[in-house]
C-alpha positions as CSV (number, residue, x, y, z in Angstrom):
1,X,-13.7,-54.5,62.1
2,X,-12.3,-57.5,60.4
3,X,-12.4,-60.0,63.4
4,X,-15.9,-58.9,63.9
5,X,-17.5,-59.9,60.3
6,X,-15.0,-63.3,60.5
7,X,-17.0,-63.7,63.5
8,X,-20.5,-63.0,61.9
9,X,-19.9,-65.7,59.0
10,X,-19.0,-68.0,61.7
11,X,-21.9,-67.7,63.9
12,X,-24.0,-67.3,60.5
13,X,-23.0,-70.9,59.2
14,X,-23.2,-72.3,62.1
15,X,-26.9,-71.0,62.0
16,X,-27.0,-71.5,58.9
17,X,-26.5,-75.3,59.3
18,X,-29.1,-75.8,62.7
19,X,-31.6,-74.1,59.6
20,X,-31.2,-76.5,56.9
21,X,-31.3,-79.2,59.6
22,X,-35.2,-78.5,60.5
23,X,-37.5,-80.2,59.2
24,X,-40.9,-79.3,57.8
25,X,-44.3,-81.0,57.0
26,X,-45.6,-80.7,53.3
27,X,-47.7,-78.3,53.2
28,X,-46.8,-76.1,56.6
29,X,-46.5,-72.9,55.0
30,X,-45.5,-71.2,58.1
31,X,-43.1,-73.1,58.9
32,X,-42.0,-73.4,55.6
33,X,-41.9,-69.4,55.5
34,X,-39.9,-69.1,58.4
35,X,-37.2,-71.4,57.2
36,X,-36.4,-69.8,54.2
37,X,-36.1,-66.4,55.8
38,X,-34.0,-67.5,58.3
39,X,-31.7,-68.7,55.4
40,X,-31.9,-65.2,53.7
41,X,-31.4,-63.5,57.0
42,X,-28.4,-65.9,57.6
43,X,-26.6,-65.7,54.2
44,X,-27.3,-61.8,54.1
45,X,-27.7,-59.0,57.1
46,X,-26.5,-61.5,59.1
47,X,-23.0,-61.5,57.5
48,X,-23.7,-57.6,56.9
49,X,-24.2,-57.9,53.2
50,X,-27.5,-55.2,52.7
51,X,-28.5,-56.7,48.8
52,X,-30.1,-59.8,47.6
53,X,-29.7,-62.3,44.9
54,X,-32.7,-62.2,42.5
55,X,-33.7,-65.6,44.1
56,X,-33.8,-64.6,47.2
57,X,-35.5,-61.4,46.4
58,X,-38.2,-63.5,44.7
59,X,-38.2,-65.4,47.3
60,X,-38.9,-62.7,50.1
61,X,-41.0,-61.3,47.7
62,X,-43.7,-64.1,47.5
63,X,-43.7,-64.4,51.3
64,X,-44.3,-60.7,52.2
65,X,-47.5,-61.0,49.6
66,X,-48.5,-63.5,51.6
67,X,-51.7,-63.0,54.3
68,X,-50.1,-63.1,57.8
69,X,-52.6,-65.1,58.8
70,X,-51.6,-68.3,56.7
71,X,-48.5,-67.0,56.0
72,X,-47.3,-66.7,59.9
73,X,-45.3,-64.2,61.5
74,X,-42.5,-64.8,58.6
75,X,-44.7,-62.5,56.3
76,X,-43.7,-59.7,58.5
77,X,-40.0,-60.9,58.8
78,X,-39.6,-60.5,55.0
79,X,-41.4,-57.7,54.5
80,X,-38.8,-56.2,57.5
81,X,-36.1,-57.5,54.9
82,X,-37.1,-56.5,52.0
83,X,-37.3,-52.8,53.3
84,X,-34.1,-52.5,53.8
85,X,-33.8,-52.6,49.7
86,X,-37.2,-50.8,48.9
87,X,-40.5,-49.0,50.5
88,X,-43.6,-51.0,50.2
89,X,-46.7,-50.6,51.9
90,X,-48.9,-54.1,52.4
91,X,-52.7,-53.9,52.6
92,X,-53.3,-57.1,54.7
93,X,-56.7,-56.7,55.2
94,X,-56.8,-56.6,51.1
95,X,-54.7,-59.2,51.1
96,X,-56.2,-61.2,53.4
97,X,-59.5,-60.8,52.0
98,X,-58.4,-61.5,48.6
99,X,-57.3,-65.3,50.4
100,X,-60.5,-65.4,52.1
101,X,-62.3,-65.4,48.8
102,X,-60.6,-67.7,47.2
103,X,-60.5,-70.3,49.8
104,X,-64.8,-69.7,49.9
105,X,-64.4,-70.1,45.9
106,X,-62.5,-73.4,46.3
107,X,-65.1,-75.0,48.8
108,X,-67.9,-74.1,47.1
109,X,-66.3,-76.1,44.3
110,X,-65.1,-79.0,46.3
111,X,-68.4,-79.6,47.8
112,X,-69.6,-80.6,44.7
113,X,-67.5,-83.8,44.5
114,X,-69.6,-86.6,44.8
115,X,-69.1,-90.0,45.9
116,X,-72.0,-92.7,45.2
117,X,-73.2,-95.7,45.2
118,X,-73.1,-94.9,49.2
119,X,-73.7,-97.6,51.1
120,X,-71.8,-99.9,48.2
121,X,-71.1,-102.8,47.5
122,X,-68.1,-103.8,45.4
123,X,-67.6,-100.5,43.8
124,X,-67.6,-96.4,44.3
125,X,-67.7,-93.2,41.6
126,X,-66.1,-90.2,42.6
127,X,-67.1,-87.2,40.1
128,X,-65.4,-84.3,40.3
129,X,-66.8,-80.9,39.5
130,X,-66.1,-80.2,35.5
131,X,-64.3,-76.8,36.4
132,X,-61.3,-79.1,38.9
133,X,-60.9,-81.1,36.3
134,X,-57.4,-82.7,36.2
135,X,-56.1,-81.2,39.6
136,X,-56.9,-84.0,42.0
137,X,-54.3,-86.1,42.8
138,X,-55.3,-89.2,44.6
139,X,-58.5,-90.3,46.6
140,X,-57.7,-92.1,50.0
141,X,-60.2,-94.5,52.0
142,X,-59.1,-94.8,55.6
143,X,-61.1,-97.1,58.0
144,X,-62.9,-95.9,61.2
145,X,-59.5,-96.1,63.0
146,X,-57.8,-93.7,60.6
147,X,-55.9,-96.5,58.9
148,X,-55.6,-96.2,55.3
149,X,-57.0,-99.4,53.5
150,X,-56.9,-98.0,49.9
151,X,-55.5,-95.5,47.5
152,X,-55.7,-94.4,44.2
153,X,-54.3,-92.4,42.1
154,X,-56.3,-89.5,39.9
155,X,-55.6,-90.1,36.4
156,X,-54.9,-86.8,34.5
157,X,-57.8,-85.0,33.3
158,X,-60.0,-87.1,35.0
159,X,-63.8,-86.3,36.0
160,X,-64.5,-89.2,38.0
161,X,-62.6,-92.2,39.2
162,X,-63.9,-95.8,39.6
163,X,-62.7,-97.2,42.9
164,X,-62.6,-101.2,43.8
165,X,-64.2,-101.5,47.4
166,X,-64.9,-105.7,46.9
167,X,-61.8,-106.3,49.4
168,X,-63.3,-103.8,51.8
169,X,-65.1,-105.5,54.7
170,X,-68.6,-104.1,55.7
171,X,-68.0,-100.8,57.9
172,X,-67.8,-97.7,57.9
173,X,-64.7,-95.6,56.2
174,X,-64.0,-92.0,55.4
175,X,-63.0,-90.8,51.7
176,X,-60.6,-88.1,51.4
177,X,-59.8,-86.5,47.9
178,X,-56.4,-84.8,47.9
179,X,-55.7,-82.1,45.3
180,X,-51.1,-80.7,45.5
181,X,-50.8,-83.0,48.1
182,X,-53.3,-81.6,51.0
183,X,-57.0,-83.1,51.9
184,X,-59.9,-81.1,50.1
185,X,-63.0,-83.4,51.0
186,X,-63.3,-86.1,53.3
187,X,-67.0,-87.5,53.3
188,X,-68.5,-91.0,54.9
189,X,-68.6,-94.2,53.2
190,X,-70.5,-97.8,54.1
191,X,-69.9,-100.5,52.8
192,X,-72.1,-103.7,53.1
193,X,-71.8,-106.6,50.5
């Protein structure tokens, strides 16, 4: 038996190594999923060892909450883990919903960003809704190629944001307001001086 589980941590750092090695896009929580079960999987069944570290425990935890749906098929990988230490049901259709709702709850708010004078001139407001207050990160202005000709960082606790356009030339660009990192709004700007 011993060659065999020698064998298993070989083959499981070797995996172990083409895991660490992929890379993943901020905010691909899929992919992001699947990566860090494949590192539990690796560093535990893999080697047969049947418990977990709190960490990865947590870890597998938070995934397996997760609606499969955004989640990806990961969700059901650690919830297949995690059985092996406990018996948990998962409601996805509760869970998903639950996502669902907050995601309409989250749109409803962003759509109340607003972004004027529009056409401008030398100079944009963008308010943001009182209840987002403070968790915008930046606001991005990208020309009609895609290119991005401006950015600005959200000061903390901010409700609005006063954006220099003057070195724009007249056109037509998109705004994008990012809040952790990921596009919440893009909306049409002119700008003639």
């Amino acid at each position: 038996m011993q060659p065999v589980i020698a064998q298993r941590i070989l083959d499981a750092a070797s995996l172990d190594v083409q895991n660490n090695a992929i890379t993943i896009t901020t905010g691909d929580i899929p992919d992001w999923n699947q990566k860090e079960v494949n590192k539990i999987f690796i560093n535990t069944l893999a080697q047969g060892v049947a418990t977990f570290t709190e960490a990865q425990y947590s870890t597998l935890a938070s995934i397996a909450t997760q609606c499969p749906l955004t989640g990806g098929s990961a969700v059901f990988k650690a919830r297949s883990l995690l059985s092996v230490v406990e018996d948990v049901a998962y409601d996805d259709e509760d869970i998903c919903l639950r996502v669902n709702q907050r995601q309409a709850n989250l749109e409803k708010v962003f759509s109340n960003i607003s972004i004027f004078p529009n056409p401008a001139k030398n100079e944009i407001t963008v308010i943001f809704p009182h209840e987002m207050e403070g968790v915008f990160d930046k606001v991005n202005i990208y020309d009609a190629l895609g290119l991005s000709v401006l950015e600005k960082t959200i000061p903390e606790k901010s409700r609005s944001i006063l954006i220099d356009t003057s070195e724009l030339k007249d056109g037509l660009y998109w705004v994008k307001v990012h809040v952790a990192g990921k596009k919440v709004l893009a909306d049409k700007l002119i700008i003639i001086h």
